[in-house]
C-alpha positions in Angstrom: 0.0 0.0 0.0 1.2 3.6 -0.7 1.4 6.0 2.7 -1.6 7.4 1.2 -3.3 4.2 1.6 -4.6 3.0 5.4 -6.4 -0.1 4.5 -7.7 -1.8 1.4 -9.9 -4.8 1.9 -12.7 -6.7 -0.4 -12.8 -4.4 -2.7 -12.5 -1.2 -1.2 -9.8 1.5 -0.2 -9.3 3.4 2.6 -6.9 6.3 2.2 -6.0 10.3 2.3 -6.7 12.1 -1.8 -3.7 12.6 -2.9 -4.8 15.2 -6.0 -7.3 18.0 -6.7 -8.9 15.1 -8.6 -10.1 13.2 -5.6 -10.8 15.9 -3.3 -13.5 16.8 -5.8 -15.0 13.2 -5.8 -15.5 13.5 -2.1 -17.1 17.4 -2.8 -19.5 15.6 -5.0 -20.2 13.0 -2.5 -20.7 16.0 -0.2 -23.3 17.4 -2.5 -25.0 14.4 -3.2 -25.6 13.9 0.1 -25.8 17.2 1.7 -28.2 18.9 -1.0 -30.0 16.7 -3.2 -30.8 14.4 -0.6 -31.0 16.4 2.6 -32.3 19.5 0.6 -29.4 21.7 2.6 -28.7 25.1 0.8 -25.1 24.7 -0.1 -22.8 27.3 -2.0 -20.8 26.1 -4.8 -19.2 28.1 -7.7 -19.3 24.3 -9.4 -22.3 22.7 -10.0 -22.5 19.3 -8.6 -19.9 20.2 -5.9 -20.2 21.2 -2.2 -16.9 23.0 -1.2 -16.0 26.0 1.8 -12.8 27.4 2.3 -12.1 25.2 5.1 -11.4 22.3 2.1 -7.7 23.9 0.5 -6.6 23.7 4.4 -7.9 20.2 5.4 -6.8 16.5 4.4 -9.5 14.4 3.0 -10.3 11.0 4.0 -12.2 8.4 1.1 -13.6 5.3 1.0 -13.4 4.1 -3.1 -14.8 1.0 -4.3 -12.0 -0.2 -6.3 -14.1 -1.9 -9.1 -15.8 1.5 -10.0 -13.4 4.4 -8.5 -16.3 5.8 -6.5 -15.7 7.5 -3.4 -18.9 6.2 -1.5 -17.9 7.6 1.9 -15.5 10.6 3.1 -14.8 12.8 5.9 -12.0 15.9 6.0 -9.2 16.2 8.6 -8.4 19.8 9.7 -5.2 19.9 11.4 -4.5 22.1 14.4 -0.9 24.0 12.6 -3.4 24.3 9.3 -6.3 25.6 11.5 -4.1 28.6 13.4 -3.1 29.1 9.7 -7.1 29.9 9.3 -7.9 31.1 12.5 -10.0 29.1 13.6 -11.7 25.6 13.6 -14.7 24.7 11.6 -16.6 24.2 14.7 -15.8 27.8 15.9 -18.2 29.2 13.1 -20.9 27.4 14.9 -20.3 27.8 18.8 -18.3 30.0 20.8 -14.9 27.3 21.8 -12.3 29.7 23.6 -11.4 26.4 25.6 -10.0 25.3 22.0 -6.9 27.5 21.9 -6.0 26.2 25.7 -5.8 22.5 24.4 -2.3 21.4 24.6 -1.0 19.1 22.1 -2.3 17.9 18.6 -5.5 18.7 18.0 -7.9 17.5 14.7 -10.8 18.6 13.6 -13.5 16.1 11.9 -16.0 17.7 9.2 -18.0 16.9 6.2 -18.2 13.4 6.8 -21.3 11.4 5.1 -21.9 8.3 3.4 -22.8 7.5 0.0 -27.2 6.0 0.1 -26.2 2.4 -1.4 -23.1 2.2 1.0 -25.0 3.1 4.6 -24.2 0.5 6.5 -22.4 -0.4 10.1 -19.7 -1.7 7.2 -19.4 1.8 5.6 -18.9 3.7 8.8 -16.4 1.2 10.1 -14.4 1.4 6.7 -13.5 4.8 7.4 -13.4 5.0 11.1 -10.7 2.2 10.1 -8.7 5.4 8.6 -9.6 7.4 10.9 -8.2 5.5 13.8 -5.0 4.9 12.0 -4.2 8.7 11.1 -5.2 9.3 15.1 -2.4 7.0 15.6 0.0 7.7 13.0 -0.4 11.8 14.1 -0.3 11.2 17.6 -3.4 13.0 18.1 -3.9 14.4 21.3 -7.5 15.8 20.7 -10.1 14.5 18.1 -12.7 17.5 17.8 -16.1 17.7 15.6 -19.8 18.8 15.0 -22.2 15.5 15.5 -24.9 16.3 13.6 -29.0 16.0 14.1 -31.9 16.2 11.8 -33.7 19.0 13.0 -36.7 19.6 10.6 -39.2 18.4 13.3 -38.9 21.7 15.9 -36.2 20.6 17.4 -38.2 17.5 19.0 -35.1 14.7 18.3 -32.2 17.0 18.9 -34.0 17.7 22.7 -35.0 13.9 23.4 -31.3 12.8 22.6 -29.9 16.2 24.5 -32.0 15.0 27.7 -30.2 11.5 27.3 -26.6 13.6 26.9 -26.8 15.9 29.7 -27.3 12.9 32.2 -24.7 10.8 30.9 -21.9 12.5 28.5 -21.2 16.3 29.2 -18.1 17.5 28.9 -16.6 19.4 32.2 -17.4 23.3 32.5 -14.1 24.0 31.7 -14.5 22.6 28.2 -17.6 23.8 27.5 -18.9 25.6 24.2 -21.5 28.3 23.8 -23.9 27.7 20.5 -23.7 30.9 18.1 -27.6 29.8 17.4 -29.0 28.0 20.1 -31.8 25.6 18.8 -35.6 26.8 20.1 -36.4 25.0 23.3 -38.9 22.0 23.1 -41.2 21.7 25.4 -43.7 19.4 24.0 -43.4 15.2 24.6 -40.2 13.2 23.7 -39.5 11.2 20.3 -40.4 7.7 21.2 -37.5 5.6 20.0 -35.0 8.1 19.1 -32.6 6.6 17.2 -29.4 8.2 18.2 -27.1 9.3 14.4 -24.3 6.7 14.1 -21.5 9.5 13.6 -22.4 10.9 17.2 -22.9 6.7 18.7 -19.6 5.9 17.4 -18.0 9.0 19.2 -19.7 8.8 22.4 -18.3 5.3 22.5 -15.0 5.8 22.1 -15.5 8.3 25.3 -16.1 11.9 23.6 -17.6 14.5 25.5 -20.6 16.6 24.2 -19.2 20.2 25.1 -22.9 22.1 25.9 -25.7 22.6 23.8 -26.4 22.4 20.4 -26.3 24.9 17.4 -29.1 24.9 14.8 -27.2 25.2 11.4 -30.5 26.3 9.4 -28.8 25.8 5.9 -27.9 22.0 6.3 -31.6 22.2 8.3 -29.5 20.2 11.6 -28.5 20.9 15.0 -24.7 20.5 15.4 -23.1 18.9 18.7 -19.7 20.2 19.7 -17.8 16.6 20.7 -14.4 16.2 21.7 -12.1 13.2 22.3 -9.2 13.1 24.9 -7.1 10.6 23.7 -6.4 10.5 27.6 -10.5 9.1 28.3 -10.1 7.1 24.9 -12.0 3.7 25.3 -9.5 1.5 24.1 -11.3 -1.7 23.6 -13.8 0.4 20.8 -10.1 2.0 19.4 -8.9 -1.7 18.8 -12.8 -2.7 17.4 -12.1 -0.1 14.5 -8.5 -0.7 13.9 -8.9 -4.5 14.1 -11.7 -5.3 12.2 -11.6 -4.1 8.8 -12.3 -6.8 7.0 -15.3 -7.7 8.5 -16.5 -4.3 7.8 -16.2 -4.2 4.5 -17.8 -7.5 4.4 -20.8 -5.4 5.6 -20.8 -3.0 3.5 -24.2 -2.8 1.3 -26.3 -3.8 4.0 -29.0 -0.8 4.4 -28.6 0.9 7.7 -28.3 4.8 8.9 -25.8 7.4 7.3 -23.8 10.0 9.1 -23.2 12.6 8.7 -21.8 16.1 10.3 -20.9 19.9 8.9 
């Protein structure tokens, strides 16, 4: 495999884009999945592609199916050295983080991830947490930072049944706590019986991420956002070794109809 490459098994590829080429793959992915299916209002001098000036400063993450080339899953990886180069993190467009710059060591930001609709499965996900986990690795990453994202077209209903769950359970401490630029509405009416919880945010919470406050309603993508962040210090280790062990029994999954995640 090429150090672009972190895994390739039955049939698929797990690696960084090494060209303009496959960055834009995953933008199209992006749009695919972001506007024509979620109806988000994206802004793209491209038609067909979903891009932000965060992109030119980020590494992007792909899952291809070798047989076809098609990127059917993707996430970008915004370096701490790249994001001081910006001035800020993704996530600080979205919530008010001055914890952030106090967070000693390496420090990566997840965005954009999403899945392609034929490839949404407990397979697809595991594929590129697979490459995920071995960058975390491979960069020493001290602090693994994102926005979980939740379907919030329903008045906020889901986003404050899950929260309810979160606050008891999976708060960050005070000290590392974010304040949303748009908080979403209070709901005051029943829960959501049988919430189903996104698998992005499931598969951070297991690996022992924090949910740092409340959520911020991005109206465009029509979600609430979730500030998480990972300690590598409070890692769960046994779920690290499930992603970086298992591979190939993910990608025997893959195909088998599921939930997608996704996150800004």
């Amino acid at each position: 495999m090429s150090m672009a490459e972190l895994n390739r098994s039955q049939g698929f590829s797990v690696r960084l884009a090494t060209n303009q080429e496959e960055i834009e793959k995953t933008q199209r992915l992006r749009y695919e999945v972001f506007a024509r299916e979620m109806g988000a209002q994206v802004h793209t001098s491209k038609p067909g592609v979903e891009t932000d000036d965060f992109d030119v400063h980020c590494e992007h993450l792909l899952v291809e199916e070798l047989s076809t080339g098609r990127v059917v899953a993707s996430t970008r990886l915004l370096r701490k050295e790249a994001a001081q180069t910006i001035g800020r993190f993704y996530s600080e467009s979205e919530f008010s983080a001055g914890f952030i710059s106090g967070l000693n060591g390496e420090v990566v930001e997840l965005g954009r991830t999403c899945v392609h609709i034929d490839f949404r499965s407990g397979g697809g996900i595991m594929l590129l947490w697979s490459g995920i986990a071995q960058l975390m690795k491979r960069w020493d990453i001290d602090y693994l930072l994102g926005c979980a994202s939740v379907p919030c077209r329903d008045d906020g209903q889901l986003v404050q049944t899950l929260m309810n769950g979160l606050r008891a359970k999976h708060m960050s401490p005070q000290s590392l706590r974010a304040k949303p630029r748009v908080p979403v509405n209070p709901w005051s009416g029943s829960e959501v019986d049988g919430a189903i919880m996104p698998p992005l945010l499931k598969a951070y919470l297991r690996l022992g991420a924090w949910v740092c406050g409340e959520p911020s309603l991005d109206e465009e993508f029509g979600v609430a956002d979730l500030m998480v962040l990972l300690d590598m210090r409070e890692l769960n280790h046994r779920y690290f070794k499930h992603f970086l062990g298992r591979e190939s029994k993910a990608a025997d999954q893959v195909g088998k109809p599921q939930e997608v995640a996704i996150t800004a």
